[in-house]
PyMOL Python script that loads the backbone (N, CA, C, O; Angstrom):
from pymol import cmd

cmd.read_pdbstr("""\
ATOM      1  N   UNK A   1      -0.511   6.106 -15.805  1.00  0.00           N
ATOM      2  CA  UNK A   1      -0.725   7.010 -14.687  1.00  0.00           C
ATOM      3  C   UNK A   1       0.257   8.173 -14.844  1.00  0.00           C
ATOM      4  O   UNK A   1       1.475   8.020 -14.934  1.00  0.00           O
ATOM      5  N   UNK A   2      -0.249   9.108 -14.864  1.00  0.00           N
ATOM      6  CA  UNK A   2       0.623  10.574 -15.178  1.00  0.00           C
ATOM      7  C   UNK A   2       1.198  11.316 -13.308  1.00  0.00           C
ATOM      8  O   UNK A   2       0.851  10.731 -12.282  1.00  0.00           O
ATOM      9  N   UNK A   3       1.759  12.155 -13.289  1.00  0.00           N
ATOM     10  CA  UNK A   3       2.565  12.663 -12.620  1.00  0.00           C
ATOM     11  C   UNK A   3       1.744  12.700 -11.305  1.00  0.00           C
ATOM     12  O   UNK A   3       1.773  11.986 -10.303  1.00  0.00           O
ATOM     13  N   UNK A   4       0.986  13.802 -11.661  1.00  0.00           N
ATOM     14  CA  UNK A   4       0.274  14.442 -10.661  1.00  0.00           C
ATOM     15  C   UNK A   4      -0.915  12.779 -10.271  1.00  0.00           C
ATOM     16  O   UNK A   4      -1.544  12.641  -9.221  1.00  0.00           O
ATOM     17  N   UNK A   5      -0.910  12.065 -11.092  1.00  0.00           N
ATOM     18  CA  UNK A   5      -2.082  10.984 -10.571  1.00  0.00           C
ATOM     19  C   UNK A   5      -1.426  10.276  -9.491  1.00  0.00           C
ATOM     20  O   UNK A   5      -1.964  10.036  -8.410  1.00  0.00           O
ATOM     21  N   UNK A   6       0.005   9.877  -9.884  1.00  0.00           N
ATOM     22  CA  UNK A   6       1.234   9.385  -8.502  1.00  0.00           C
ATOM     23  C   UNK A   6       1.130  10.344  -7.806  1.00  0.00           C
ATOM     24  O   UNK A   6       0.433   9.946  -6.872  1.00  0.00           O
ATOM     25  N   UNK A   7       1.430  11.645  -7.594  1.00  0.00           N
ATOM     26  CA  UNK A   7       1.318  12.426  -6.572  1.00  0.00           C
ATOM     27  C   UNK A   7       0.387  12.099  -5.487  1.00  0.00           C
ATOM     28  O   UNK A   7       0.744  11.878  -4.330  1.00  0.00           O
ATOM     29  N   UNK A   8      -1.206  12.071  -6.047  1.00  0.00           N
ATOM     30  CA  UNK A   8      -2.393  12.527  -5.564  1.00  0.00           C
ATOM     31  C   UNK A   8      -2.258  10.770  -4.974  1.00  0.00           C
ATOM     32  O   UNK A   8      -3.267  10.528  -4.311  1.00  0.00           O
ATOM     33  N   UNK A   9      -1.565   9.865  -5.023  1.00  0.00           N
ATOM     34  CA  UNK A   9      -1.547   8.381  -4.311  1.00  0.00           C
ATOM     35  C   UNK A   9      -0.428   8.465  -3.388  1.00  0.00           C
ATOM     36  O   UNK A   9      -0.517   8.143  -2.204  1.00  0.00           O
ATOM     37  N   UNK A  10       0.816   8.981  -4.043  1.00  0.00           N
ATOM     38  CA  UNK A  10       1.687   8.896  -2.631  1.00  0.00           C
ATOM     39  C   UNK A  10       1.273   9.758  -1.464  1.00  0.00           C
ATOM     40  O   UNK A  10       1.611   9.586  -0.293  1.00  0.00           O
ATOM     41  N   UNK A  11       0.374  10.859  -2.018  1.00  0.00           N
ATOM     42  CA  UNK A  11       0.336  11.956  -0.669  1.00  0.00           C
ATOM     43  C   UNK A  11      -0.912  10.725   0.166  1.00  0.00           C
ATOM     44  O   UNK A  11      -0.721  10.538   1.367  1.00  0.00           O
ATOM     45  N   UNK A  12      -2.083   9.978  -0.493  1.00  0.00           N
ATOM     46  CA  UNK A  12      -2.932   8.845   0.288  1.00  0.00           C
ATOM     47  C   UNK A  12      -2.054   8.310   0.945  1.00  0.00           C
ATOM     48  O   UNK A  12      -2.156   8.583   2.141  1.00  0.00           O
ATOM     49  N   UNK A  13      -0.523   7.109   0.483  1.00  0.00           N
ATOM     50  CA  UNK A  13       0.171   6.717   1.166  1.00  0.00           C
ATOM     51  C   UNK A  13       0.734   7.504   2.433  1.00  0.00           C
ATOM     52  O   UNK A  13       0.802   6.971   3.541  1.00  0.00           O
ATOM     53  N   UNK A  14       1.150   8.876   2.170  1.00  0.00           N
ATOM     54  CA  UNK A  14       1.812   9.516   3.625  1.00  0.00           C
ATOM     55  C   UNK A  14       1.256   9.893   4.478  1.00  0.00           C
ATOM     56  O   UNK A  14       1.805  10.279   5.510  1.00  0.00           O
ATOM     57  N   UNK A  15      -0.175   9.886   4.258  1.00  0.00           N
ATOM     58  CA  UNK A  15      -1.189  10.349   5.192  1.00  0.00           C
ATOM     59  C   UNK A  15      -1.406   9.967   6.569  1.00  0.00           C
ATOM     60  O   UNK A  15      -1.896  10.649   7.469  1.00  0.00           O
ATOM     61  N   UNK A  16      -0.893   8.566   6.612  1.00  0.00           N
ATOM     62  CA  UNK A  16      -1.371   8.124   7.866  1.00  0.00           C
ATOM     63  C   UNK A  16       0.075   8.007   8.784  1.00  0.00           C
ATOM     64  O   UNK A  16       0.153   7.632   9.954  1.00  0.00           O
ATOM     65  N   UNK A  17       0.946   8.347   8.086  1.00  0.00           N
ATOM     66  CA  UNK A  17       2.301   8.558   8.993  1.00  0.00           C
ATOM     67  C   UNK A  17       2.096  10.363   9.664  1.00  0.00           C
ATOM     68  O   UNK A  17       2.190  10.772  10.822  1.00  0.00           O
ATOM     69  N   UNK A  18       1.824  11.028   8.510  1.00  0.00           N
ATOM     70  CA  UNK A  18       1.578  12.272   8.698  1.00  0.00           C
ATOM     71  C   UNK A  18       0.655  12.612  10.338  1.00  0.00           C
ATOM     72  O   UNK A  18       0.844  13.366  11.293  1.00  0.00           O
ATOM     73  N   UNK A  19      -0.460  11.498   9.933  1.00  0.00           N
ATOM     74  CA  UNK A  19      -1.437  11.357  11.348  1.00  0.00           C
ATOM     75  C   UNK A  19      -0.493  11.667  12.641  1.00  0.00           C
ATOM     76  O   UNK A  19      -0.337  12.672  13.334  1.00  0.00           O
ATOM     77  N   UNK A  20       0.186  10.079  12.658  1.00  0.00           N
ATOM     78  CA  UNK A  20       0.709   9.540  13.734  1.00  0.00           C
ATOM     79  C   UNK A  20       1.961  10.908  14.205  1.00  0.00           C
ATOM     80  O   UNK A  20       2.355  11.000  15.367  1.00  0.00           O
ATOM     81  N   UNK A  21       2.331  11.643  13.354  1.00  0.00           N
ATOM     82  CA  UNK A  21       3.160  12.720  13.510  1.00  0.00           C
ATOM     83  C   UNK A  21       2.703  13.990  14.084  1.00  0.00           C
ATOM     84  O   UNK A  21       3.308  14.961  14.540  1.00  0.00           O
ATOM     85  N   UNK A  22       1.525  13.720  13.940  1.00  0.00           N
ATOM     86  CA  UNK A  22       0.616  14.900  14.168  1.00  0.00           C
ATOM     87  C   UNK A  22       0.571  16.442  13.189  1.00  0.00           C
ATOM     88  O   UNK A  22      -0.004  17.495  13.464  1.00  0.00           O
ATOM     89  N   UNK A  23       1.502  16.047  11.846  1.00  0.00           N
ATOM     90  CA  UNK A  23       1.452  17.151  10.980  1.00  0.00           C
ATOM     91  C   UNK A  23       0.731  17.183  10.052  1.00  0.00           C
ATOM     92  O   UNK A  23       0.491  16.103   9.511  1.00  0.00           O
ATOM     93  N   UNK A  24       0.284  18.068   9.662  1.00  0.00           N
ATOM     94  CA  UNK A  24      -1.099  18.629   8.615  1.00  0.00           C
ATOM     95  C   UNK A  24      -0.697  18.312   7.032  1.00  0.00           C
ATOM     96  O   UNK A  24       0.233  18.825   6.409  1.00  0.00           O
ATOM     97  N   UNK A  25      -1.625  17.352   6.564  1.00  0.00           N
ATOM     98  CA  UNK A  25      -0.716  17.212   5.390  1.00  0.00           C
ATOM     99  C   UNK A  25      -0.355  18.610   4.682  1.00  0.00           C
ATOM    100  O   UNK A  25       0.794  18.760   4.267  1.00  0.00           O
ATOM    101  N   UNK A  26      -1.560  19.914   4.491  1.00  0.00           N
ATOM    102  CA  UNK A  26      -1.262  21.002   4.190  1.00  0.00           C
ATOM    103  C   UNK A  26      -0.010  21.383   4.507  1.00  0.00           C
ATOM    104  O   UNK A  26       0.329  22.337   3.807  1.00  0.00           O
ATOM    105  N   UNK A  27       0.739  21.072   5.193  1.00  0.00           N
ATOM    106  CA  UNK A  27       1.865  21.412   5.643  1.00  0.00           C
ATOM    107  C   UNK A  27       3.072  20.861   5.285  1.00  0.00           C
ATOM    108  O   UNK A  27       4.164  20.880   5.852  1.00  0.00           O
ATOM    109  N   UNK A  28       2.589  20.215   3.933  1.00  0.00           N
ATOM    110  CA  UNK A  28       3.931  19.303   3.352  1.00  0.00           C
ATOM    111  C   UNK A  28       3.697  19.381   2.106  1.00  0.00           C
ATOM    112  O   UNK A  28       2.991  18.567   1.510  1.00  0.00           O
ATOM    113  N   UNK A  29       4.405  20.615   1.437  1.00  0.00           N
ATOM    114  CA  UNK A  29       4.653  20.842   0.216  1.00  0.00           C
ATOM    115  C   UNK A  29       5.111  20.015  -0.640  1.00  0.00           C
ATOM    116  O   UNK A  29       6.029  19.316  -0.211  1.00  0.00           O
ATOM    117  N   UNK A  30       4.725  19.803  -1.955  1.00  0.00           N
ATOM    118  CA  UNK A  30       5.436  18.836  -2.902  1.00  0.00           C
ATOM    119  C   UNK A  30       6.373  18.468  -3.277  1.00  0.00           C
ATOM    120  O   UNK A  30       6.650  17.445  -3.902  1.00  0.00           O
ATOM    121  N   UNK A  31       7.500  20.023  -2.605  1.00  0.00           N
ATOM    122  CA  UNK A  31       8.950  20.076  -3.135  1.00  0.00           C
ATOM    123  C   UNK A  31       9.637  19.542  -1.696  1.00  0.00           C
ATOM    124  O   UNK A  31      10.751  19.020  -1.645  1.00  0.00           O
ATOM    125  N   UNK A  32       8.805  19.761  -0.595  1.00  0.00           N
ATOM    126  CA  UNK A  32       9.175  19.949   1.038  1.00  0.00           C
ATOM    127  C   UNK A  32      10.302  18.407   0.708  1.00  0.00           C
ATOM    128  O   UNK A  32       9.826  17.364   0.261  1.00  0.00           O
ATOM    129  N   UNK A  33      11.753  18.570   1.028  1.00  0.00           N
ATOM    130  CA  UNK A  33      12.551  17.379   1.693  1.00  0.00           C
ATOM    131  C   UNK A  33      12.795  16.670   2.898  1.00  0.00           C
ATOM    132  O   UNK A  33      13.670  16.737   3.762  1.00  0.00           O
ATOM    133  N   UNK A  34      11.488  15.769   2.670  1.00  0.00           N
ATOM    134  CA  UNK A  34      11.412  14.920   3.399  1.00  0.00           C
ATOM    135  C   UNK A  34      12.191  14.509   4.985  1.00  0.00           C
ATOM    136  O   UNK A  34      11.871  14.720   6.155  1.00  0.00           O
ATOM    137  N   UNK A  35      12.997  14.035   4.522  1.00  0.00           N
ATOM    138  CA  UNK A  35      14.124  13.977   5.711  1.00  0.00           C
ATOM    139  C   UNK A  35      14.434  15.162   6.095  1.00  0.00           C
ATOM    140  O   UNK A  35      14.104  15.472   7.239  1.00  0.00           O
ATOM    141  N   UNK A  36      15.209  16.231   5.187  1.00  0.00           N
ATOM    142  CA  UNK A  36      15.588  17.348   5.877  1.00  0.00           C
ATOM    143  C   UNK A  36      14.842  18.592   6.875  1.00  0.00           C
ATOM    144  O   UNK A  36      15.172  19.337   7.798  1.00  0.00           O
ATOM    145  N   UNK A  37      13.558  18.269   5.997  1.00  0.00           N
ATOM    146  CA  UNK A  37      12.484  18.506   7.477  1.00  0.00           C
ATOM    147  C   UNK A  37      11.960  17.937   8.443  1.00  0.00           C
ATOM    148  O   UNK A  37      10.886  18.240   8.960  1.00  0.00           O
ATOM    149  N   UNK A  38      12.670  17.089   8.746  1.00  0.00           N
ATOM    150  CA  UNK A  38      12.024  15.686   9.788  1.00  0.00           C
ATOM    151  C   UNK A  38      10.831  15.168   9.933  1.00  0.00           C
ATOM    152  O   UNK A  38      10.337  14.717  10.966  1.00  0.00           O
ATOM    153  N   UNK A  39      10.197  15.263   8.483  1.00  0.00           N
ATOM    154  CA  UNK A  39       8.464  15.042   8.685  1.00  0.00           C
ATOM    155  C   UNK A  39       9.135  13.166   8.527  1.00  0.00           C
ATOM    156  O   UNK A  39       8.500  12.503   9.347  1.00  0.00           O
ATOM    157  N   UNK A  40      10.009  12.386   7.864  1.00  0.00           N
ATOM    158  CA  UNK A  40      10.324  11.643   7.994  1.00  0.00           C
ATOM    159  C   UNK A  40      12.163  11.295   7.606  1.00  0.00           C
ATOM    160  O   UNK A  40      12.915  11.940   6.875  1.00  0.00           O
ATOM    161  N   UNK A  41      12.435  10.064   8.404  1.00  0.00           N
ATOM    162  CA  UNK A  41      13.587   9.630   8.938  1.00  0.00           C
ATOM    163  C   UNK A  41      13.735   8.706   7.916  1.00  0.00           C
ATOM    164  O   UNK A  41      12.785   8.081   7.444  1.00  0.00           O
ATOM    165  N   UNK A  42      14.967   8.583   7.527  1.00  0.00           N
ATOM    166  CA  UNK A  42      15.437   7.618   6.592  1.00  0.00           C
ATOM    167  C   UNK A  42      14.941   6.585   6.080  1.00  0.00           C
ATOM    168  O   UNK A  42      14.737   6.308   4.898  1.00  0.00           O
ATOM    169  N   UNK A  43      14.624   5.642   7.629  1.00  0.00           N
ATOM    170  CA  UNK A  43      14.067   4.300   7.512  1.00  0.00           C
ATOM    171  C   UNK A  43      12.114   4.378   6.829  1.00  0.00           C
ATOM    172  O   UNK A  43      11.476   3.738   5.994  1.00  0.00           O
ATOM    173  N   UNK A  44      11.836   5.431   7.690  1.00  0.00           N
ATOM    174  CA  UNK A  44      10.707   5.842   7.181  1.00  0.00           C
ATOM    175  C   UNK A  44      10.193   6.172   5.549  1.00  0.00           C
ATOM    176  O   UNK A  44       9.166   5.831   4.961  1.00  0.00           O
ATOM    177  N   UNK A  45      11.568   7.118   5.028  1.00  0.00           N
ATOM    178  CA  UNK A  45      11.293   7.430   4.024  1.00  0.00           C
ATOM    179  C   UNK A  45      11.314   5.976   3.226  1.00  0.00           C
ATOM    180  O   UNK A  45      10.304   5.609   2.627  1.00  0.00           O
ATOM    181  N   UNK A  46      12.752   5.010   3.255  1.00  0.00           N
ATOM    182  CA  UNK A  46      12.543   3.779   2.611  1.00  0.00           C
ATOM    183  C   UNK A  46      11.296   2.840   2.859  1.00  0.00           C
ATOM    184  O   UNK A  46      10.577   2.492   1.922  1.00  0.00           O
ATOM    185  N   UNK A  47      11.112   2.516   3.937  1.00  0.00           N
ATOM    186  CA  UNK A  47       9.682   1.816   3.825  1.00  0.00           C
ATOM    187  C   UNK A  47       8.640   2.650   3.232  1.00  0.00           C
ATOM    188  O   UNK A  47       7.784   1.882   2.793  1.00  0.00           O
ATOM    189  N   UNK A  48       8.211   4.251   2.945  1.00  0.00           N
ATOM    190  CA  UNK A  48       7.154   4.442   2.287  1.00  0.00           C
ATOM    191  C   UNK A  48       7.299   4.498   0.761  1.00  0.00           C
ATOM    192  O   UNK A  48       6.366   4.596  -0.037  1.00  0.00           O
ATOM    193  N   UNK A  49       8.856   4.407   0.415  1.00  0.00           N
ATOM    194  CA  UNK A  49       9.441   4.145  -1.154  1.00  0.00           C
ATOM    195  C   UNK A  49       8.544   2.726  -1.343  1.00  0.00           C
ATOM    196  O   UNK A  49       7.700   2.672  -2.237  1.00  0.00           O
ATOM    197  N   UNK A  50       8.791   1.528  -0.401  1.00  0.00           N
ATOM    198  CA  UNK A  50       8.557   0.052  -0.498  1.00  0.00           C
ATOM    199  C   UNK A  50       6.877   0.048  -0.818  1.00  0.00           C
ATOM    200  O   UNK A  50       6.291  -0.540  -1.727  1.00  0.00           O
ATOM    201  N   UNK A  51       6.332   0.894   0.230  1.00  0.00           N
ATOM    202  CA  UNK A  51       5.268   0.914   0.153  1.00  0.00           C
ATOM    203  C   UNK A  51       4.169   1.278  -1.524  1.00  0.00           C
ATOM    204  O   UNK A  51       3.124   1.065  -2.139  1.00  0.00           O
ATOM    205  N   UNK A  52       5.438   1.940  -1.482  1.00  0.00           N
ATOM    206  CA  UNK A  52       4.487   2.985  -2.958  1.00  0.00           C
ATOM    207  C   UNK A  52       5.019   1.939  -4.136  1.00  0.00           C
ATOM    208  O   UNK A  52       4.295   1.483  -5.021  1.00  0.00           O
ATOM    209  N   UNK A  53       6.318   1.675  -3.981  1.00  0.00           N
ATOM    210  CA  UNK A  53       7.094   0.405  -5.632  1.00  0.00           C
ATOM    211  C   UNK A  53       5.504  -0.495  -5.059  1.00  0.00           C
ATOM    212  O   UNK A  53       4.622  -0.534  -5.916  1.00  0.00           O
ATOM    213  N   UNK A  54       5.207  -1.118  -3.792  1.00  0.00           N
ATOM    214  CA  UNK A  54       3.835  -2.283  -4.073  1.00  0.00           C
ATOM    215  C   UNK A  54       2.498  -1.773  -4.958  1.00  0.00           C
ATOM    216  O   UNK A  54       1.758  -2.201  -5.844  1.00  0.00           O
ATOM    217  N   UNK A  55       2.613  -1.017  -4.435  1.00  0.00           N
ATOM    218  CA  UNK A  55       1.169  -0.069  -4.838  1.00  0.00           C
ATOM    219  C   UNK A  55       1.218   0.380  -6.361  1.00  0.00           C
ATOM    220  O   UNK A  55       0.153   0.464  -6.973  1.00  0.00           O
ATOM    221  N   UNK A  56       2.119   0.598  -6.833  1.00  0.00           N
ATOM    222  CA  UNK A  56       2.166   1.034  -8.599  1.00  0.00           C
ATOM    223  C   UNK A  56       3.130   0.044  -9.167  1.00  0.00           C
ATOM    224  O   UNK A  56       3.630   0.161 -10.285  1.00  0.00           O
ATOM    225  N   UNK A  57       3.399  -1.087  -8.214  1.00  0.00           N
ATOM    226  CA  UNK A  57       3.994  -2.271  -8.995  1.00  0.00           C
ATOM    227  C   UNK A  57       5.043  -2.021  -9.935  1.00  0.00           C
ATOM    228  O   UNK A  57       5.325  -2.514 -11.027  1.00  0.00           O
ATOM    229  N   UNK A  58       5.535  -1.145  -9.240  1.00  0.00           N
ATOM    230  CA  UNK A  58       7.039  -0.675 -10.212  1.00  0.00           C
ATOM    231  C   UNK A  58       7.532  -0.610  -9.281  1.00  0.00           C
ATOM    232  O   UNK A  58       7.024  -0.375  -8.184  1.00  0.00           O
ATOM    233  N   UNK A  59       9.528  -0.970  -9.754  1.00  0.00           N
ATOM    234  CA  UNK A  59      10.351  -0.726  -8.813  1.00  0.00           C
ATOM    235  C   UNK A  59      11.534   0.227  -9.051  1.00  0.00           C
ATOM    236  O   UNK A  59      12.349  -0.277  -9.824  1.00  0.00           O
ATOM    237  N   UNK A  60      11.879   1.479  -8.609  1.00  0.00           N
ATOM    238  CA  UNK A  60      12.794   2.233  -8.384  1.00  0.00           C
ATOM    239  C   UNK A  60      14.021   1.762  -8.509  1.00  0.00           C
ATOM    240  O   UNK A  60      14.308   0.902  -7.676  1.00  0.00           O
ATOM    241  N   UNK A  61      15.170   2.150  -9.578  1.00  0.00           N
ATOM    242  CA  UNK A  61      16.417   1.529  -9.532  1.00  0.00           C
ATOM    243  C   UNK A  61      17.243   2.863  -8.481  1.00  0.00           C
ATOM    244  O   UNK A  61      17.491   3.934  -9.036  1.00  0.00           O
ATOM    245  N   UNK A  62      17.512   2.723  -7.387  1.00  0.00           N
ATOM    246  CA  UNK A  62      17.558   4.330  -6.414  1.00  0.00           C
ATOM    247  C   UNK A  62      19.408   3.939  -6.453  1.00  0.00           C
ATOM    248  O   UNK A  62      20.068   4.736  -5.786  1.00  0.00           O
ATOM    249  N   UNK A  63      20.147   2.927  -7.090  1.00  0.00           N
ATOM    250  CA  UNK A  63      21.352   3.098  -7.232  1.00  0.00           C
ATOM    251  C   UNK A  63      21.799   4.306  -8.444  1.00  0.00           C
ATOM    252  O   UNK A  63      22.875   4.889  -8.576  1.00  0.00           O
ATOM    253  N   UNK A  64      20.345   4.441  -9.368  1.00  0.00           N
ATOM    254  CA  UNK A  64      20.469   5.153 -10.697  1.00  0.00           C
ATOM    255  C   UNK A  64      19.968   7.066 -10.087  1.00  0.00           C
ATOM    256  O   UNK A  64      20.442   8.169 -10.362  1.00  0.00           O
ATOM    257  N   UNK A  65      19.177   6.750  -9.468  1.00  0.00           N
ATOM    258  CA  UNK A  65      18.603   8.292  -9.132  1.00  0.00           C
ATOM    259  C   UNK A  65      19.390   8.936  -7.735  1.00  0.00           C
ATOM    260  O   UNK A  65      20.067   8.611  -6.759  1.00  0.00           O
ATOM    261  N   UNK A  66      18.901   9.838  -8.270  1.00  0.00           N
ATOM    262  CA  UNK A  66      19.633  11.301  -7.442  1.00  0.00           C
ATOM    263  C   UNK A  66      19.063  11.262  -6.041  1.00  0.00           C
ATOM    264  O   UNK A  66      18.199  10.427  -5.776  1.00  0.00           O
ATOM    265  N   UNK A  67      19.267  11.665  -5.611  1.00  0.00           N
ATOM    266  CA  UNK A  67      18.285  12.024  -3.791  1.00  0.00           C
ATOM    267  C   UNK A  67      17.117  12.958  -3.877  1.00  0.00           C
ATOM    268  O   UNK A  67      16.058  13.035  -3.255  1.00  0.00           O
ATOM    269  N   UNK A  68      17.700  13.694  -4.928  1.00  0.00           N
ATOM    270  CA  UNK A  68      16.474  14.775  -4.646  1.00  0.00           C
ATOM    271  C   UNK A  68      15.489  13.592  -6.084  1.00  0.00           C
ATOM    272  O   UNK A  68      14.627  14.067  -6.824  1.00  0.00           O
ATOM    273  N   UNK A  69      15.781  12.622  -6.111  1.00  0.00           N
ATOM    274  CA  UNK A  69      14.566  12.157  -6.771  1.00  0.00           C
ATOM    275  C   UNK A  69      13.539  11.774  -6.330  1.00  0.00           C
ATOM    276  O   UNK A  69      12.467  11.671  -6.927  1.00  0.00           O
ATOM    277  N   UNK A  70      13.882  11.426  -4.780  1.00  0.00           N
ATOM    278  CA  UNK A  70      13.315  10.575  -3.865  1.00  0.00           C
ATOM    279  C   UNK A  70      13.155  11.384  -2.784  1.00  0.00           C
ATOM    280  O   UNK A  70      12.199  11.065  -2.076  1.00  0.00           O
ATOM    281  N   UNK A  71      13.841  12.416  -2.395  1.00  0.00           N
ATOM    282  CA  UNK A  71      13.287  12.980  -1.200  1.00  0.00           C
ATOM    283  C   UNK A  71      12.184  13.672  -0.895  1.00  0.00           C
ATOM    284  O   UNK A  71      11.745  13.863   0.239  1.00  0.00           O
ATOM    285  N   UNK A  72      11.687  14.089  -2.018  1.00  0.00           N
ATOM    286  CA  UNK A  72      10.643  14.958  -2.155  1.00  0.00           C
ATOM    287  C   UNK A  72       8.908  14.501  -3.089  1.00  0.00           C
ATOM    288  O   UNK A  72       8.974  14.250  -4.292  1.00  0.00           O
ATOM    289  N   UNK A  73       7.941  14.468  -2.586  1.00  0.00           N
ATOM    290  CA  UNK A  73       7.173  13.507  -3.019  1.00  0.00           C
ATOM    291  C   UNK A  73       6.960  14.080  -4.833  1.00  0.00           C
ATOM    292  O   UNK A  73       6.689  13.338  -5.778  1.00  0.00           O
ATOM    293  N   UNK A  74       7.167  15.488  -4.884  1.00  0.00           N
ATOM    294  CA  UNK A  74       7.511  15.404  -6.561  1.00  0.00           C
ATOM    295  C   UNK A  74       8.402  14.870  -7.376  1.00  0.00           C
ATOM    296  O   UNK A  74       8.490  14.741  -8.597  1.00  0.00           O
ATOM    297  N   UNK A  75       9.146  14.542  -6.320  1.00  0.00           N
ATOM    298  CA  UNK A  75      10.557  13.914  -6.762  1.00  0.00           C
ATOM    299  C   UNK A  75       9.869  12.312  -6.956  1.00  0.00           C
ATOM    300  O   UNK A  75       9.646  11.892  -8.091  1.00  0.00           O
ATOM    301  N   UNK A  76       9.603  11.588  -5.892  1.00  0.00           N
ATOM    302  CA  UNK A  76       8.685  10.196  -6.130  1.00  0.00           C
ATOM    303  C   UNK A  76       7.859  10.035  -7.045  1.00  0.00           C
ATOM    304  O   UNK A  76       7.746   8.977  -7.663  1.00  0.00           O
ATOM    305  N   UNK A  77       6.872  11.519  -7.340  1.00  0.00           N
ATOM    306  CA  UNK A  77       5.786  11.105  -9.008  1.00  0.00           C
ATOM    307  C   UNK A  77       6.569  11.080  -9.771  1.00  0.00           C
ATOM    308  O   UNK A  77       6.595  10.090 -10.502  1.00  0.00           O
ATOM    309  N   UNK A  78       7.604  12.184  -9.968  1.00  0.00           N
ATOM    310  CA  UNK A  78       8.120  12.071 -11.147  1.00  0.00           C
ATOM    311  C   UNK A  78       8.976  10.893 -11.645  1.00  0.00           C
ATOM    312  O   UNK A  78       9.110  10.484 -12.798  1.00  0.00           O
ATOM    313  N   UNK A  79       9.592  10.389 -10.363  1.00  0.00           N
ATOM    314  CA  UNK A  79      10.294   8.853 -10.878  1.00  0.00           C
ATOM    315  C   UNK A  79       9.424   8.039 -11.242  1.00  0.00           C
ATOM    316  O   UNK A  79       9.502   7.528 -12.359  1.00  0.00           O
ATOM    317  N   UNK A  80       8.322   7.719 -10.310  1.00  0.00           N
ATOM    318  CA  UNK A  80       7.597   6.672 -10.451  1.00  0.00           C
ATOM    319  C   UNK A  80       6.498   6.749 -11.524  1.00  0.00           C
ATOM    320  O   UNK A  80       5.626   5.889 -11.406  1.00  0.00           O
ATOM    321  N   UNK A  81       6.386   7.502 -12.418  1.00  0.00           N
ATOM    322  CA  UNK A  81       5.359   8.191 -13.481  1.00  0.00           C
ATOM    323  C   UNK A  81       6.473   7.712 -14.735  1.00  0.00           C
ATOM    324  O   UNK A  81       6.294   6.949 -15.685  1.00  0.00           O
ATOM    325  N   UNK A  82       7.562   8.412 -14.359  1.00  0.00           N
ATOM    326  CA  UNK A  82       8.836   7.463 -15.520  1.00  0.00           C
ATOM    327  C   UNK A  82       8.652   5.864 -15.511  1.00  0.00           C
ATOM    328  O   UNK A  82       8.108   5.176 -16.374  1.00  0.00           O
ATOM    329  N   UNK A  83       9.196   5.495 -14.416  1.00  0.00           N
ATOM    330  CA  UNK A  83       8.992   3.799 -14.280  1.00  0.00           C
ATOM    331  C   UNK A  83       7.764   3.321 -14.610  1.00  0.00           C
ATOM    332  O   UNK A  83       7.822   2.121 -14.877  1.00  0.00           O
ATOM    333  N   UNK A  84       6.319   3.941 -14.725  1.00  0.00           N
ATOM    334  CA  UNK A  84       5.252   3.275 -14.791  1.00  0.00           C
ATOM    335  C   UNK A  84       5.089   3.324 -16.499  1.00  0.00           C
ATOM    336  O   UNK A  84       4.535   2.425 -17.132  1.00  0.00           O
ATOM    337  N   UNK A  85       5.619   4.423 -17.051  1.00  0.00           N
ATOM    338  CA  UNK A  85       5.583   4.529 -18.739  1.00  0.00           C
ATOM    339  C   UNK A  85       5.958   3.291 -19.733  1.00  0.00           C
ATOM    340  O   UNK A  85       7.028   2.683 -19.759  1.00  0.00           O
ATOM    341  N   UNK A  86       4.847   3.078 -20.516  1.00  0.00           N
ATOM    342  CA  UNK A  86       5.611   1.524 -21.269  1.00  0.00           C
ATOM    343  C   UNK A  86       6.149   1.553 -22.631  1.00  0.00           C
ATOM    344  O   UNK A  86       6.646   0.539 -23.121  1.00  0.00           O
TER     345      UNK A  86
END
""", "prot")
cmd.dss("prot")
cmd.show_as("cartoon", "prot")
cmd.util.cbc("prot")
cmd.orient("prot")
């Protein structure tokens, strides 16, 4: 699974938080940081990390990566597109 194919699944995964938020996914750029725009809260962001390691059955070593690896859902393909490589 290549970059943009994780992308085009985590943005499925954020979708339905996005709902409940009432923000447009259009409105959440690839680079957009997560937390620092309050589209989601810490705990949030970790459970949709949990959510996505089930879903591509890989797991994130996040003691090894940066923040901006994870805060940003390009930041999530691109880790998780690494971790999925064999």
């Amino acid at each position: 699974m290549n970059e943009n194919e994780v992308l085009l699944r985590l943005r499925t995964l954020l979708k339905p938080r996005l709902a409940q938020l009432g923000v447009a996914e259009k409105d959440v750029a690839d680079t957009l940081n997560l937390t620092r725009s309050g589209v989601l809260d810490s705990f949030a962001l970790m459970d949709l990390l949990a959510e996505a390691e089930t879903a591509f059955g890989a797991q994130l070593d996040l003691d090894v990566l940066a923040v901006e690896d994870f805060a940003t859902l390009r930041g999530m393909a691109r880790s998780f597109a690494k971790a999925l490589k064999p």
